[in-house]
N, C-alpha and C positions, 0 to 999 in steps of 0.2 A: 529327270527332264532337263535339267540344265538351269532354267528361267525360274525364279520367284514369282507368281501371281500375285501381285497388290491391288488391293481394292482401287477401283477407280470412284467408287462414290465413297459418300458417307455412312457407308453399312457396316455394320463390325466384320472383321476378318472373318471370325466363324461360320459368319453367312456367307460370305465369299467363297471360304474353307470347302464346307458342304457342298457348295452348289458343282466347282470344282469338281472335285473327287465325283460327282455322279456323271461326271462329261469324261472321266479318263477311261472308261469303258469303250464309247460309242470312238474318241478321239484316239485311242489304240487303231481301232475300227479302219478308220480316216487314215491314219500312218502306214499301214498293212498297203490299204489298198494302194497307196502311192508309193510304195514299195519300199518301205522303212521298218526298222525293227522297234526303233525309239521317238517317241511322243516328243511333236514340238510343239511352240507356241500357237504357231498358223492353223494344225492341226484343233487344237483348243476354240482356237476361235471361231472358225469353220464350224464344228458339232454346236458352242454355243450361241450362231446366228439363229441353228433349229431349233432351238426350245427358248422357250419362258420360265423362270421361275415361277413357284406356285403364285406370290404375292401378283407378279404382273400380272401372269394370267387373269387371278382373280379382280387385279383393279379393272384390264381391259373388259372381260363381260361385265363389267359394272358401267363403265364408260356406254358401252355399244349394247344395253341392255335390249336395244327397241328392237332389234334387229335378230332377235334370239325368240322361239317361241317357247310362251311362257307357259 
């Protein structure tokens, strides 16, 4: 890929790591379609606007619980 990913919060790398590596799938995807052979950062970022990690996820339906039928 070229770019080092560094955590931008205070999460350990590992988490970073992880989350990563499940976006280079979809973020291949993304570079295809824009007519490239190799994953760049834009690419990265792009796939990880569309998802949440499990934890967000899980904090937002806690947050907006009301709004969920129970």
């Amino acid at each position: 890929m070229g770019h080092t990913l560094a955590p931008k919060s205070g999460k350990p790398r590992s988490e970073h790591s992880g989350h990563a590596v499940q976006l280079l799938s979809p973020a291949s995807i993304v570079a295809k379609t824009n007519g490239r052979d190799k994953i760049c950062k834009a690419d990265i970022e792009e796939v990880a606007a569309l998802y949440l990690d499990a934890k967000s996820s899980a904090r937002l339906l806690q947050e907006q619980q009301e709004r969920y039928i129970a």
